[in-house]
FIDOMAR-254463 format. One line per field, with one value per residue (C-alpha): residue number from 1; residue in one letter; x, y, z. Coordinates in steps of 0.25 Angstrom, whole numbers. Layout:
% residues N
i <- NUM,...
aa <- A,...
px <- X,...
py <- Y,...
pz <- Z,...
% end
This chain:
% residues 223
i <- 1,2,3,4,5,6,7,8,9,10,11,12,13,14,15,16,17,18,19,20,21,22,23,24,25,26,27,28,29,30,31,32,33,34,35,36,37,38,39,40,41,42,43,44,45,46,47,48,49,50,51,52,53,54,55,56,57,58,59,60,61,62,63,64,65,66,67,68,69,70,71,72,73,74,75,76,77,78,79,80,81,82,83,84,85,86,87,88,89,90,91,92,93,94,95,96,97,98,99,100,101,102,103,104,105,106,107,108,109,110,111,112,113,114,115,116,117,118,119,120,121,122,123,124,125,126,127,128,129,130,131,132,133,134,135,136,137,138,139,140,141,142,143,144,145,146,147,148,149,150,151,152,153,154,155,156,157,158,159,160,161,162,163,164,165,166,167,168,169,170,171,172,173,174,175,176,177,178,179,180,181,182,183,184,185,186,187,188,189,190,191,192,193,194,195,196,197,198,199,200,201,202,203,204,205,206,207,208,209,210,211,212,213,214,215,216,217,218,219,220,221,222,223
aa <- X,X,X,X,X,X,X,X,X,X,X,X,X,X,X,X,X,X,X,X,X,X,X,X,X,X,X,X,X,X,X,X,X,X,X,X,X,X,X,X,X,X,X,X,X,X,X,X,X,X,X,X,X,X,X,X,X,X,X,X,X,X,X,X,X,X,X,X,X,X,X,X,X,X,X,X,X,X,X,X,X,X,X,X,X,X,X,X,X,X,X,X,X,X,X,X,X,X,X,X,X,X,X,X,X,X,X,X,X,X,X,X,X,X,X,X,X,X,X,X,X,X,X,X,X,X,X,X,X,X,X,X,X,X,X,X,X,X,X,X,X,X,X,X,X,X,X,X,X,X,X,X,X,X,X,X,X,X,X,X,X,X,X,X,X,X,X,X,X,X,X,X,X,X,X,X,X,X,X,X,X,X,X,X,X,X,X,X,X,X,X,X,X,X,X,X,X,X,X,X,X,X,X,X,X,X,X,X,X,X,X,X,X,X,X,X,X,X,X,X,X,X,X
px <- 232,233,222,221,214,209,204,191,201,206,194,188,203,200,186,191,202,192,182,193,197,182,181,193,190,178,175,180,167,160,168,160,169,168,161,171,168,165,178,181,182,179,183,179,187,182,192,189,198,191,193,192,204,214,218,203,203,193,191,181,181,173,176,168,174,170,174,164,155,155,160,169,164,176,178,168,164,168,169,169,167,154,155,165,171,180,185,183,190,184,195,191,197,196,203,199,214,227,231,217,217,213,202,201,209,204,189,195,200,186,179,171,162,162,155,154,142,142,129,127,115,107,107,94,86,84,100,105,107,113,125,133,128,137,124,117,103,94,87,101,103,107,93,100,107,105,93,89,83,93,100,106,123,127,137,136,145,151,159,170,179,173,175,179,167,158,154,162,155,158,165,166,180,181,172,167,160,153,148,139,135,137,130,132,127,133,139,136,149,145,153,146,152,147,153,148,135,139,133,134,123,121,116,124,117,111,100,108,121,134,136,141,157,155,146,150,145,152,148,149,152,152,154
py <- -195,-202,-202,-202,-210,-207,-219,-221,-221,-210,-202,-206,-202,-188,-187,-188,-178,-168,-172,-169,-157,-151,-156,-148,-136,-132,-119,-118,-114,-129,-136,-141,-139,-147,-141,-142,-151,-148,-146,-156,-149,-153,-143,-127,-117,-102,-94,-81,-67,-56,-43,-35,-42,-53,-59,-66,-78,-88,-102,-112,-127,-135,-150,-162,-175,-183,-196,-194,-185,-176,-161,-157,-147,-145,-132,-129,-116,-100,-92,-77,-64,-56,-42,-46,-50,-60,-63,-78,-87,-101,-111,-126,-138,-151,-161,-176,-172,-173,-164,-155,-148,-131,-130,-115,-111,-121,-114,-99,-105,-109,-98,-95,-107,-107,-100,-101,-99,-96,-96,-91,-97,-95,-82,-73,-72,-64,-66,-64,-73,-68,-68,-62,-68,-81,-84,-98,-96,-100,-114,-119,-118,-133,-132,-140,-127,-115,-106,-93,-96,-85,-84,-80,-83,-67,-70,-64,-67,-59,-67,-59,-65,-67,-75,-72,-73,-63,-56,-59,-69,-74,-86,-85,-89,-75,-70,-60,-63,-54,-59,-49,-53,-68,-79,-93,-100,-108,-105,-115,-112,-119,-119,-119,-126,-117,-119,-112,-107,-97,-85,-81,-90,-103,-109,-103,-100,-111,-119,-129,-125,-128,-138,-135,-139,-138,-134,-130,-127,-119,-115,-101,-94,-78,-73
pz <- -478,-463,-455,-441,-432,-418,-411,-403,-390,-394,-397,-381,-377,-384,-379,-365,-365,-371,-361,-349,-355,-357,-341,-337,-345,-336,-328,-317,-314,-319,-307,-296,-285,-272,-259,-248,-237,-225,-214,-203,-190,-174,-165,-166,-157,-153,-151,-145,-141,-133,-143,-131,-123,-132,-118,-118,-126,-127,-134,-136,-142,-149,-153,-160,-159,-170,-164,-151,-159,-146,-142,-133,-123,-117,-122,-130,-119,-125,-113,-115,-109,-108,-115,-126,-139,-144,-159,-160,-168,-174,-174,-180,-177,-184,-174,-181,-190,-182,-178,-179,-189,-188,-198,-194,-208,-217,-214,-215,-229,-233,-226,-239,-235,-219,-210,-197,-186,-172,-164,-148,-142,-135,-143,-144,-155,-167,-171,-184,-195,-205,-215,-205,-192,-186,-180,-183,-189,-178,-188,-188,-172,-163,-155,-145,-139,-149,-143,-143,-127,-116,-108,-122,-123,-124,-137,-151,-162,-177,-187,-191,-201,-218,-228,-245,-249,-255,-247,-235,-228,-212,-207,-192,-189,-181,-175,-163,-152,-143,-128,-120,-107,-99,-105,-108,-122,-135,-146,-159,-169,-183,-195,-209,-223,-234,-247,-258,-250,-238,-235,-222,-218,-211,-223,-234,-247,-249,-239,-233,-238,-231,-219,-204,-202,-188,-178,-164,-150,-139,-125,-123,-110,-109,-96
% end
């Protein structure tokens, strides 16, 4: 009878192709799979329409130059009317591509893991917090401007849109703003990264989960 003779070569040869196949035959389930990074943006636009009255539109713009490192306060003031309510629109911009490119899609696609806050100041105290609120939870404030001392800016705000998670959670693309009377104050916009840990809150669910994409400060003007 013939025999047959497999060489050491062949043997590691062998030994590999079954190590490869026993690598690509994992779960789905056993694949690490990378956290997405954080988006590139600079400029943040508030678009706003007056529910009562569609002929009452309203804008804002906020821009970071990375070059300078400065902002442009040119058109960073929202002026709105006393006594109303405008749906709002969050447009972003990331102007360092050419032409810029509208980021606004690409974070409605990943809405899963974004969630956006928006923080009136000064704003009285003993707002809410929750899951549900757009409000920043008052540890996390910029002390440089965010206060709870009046004349208190007369402006409170309700995300509208949700995400496919389970349960629905807010993004804060759209949302509603309500103005009462005159008053003047900021408005700090701030965009969370949460992969794998929102909740609805700043932190997500775990301490020190997610990062900030960009965070923003506007003049508000209600009149």
């Amino acid at each position: 009878m013939k025999k047959h003779f497999v060489s050491a070569a062949m043997l590691a040869l062998m030994a590999g192709g079954m190590l490869t196949l026993n690598s690509c035959s994992k779960k789905d389930s056993d694949v690490t799979v990378a956290v997405p990074e954080n988006e590139p943006m600079t400029t943040v636009k508030l678009q706003a329409v007056n529910e009562s009255d569609n002929t009452d539109t309203r804008s804002a713009s906020w821009t970071f130059n990375p070059d300078t490192q400065e902002v442009d306060t040119a058109s960073y003031t929202l002026s709105l009317k006393a006594n109303a309510k405008y749906d709002v629109q969050i447009l972003l911009i990331d102007s360092t591509q050419t032409p810029p490119a509208d980021m606004t899609e690409e974070i409605w696609e990943r809405r899963n893991y974004h969630l956006f806050f928006l923080q009136p100041t000064p704003m009285a105290t003993g707002f809410a917090t929750g899951t549900s609120s757009p409000y920043i939870p008052e540890e996390y404030w910029d002390n440089d401007y965010e206060t709870t001392t009046p004349p208190y800016v007369n402006l409170s705000i309700a995300r509208t849109d949700q995400d496919g998670n389970t349960p629905a959670l807010p993004v804060g693309i759209s949302s509603t703003f309500t103005t009462g009377t005159a008053s003047n104050g900021f408005l700090r916009v701030v965009l969370r990264h949460q992969p794998n840990v929102k909740d609805g809150t700043w932190l997500g669910s775990k301490t020190g989960g997610g990062s900030t994409d960009i965070d923003s400060k506007f003049k508000i003007k209600i009149q």
